[in-house]
C-alpha atoms as one frame of an Amber mdcrd trajectory, in Angstrom:
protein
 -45.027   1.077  39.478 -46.760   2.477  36.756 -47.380   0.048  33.288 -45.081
   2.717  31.317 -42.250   2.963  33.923 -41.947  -1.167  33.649 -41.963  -0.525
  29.525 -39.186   2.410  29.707 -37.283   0.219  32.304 -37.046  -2.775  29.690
 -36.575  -0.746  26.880 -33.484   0.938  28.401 -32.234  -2.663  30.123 -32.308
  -3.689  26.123 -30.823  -0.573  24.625 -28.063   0.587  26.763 -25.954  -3.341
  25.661 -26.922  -3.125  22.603 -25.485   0.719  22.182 -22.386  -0.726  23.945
 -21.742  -3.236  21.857 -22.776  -2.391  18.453 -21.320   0.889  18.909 -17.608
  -0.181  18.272 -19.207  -2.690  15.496 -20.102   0.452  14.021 -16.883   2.205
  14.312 -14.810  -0.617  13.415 -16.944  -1.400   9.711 -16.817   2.662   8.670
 -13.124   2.647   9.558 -11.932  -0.733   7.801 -10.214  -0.948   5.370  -8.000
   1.978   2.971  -9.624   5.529   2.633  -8.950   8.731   1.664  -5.631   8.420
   3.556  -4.035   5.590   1.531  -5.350   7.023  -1.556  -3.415   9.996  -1.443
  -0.541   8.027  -0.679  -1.237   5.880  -3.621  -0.928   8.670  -5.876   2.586
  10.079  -4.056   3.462   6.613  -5.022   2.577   6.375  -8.712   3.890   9.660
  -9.475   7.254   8.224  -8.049   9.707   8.899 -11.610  11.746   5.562 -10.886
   8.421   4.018 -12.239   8.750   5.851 -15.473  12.492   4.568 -16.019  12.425
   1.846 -18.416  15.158  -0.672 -18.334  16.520  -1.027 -22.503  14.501  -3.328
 -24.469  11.357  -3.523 -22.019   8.252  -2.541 -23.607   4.424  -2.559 -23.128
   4.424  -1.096 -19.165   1.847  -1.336 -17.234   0.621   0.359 -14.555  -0.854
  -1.034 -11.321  -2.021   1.064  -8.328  -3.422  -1.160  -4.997  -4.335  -0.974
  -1.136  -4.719  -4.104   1.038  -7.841  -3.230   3.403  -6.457  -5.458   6.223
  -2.827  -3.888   7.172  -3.404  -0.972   4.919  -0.384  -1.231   2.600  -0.605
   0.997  -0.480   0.989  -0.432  -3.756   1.838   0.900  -6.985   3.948  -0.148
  -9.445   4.847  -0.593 -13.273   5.135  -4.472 -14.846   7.122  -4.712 -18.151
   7.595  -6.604 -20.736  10.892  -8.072 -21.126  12.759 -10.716 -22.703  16.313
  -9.354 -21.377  18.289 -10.284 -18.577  16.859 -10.040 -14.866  20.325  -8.655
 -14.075  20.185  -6.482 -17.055  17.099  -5.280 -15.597  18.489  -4.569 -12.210
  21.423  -2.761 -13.471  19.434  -0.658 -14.679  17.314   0.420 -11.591  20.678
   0.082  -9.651  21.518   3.130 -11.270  18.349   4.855 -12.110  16.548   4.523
  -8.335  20.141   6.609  -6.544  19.478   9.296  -9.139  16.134   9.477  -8.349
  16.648  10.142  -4.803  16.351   6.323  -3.889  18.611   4.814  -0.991  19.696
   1.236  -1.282  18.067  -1.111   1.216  19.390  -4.613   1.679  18.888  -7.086
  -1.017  20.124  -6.868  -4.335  17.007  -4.833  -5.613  15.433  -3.086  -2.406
  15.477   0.624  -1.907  14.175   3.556   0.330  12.899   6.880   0.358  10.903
   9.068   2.423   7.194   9.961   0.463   4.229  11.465   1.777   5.477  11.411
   5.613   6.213   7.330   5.675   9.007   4.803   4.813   8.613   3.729   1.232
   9.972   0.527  -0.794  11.029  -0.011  -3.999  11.873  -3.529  -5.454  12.561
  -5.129  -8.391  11.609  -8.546  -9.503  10.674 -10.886 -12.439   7.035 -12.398
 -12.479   7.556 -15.193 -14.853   9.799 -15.048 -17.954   9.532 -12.010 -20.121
   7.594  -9.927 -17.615   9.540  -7.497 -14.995   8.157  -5.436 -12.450   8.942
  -2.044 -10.113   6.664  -1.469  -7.637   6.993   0.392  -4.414   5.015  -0.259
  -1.134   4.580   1.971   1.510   2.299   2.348   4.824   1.162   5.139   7.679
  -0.180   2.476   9.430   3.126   0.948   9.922   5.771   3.117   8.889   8.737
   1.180   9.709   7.859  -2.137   8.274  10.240  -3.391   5.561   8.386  -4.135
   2.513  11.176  -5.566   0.522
């Protein structure tokens, strides 16, 4: 066997596992982690009105927008300031999520609706004193996973 058969046999002996196996390395680091996909979904989410309904006396919102790479979850949401009752606070999205099209989930502050072809979640809670937040979670990945 000829000196450059012997070289083309190793070289191809070395290449063809290391194709095989860094191939789906490959894949697998392009692919992690939230993309164009949970972008768009992350804006369907923040242009969600309920976020935009201020409970009385709450002022100072801010906005938050946010994807976890691992289970791809998309977040957004609105934190307020607020030195009122949590169950003034409530009462408030109580009423304001069903007339925005939201469905009561469980929970005293967990609601539903369909956006951008997936199950999303909208809850309620207080942070620390004098800070309340509305954020809604949703996922493609994993559609029918309960986020409240």
């Amino acid at each position: 066997m000829s000196r450059n058969w012997v070289t083309a046999l190793v070289v191809v002996a070395l290449a063809v596992p290391m194709v095989y196996f860094a191939t789906p390395s490959v894949a697998f680091l392009l692919s992690y982690g939230c993309g164009d996909r949970e972008d768009d979904l992350g804006k369907v989410l923040a242009a969600e009105k309920v976020l935009e309904s201020v409970p009385p006396g709450a002022t100072r919102p801010n906005s938050f927008r946010e994807c976890d790479d691992d289970d791809l979850v998309v977040g957004a949401g609105t934190e307020y300031r607020y030195d009122g009752k949590v169950a003034d606070a409530l009462a408030h999205f109580r009423k304001a999520a069903p007339d925005l099209g939201w469905k009561r989930a469980g929970g005293e502050s967990c609601y539903t609706k369909q956006l951008d072809g997936t199950t999303a979640y909208l809850d309620v809670y207080r942070l620390d004193k004098g800070r309340v937040t509305a954020s809604i979670a949703a996922s493609h990945e994993f559609p029918d996973e309960s986020w409240c």
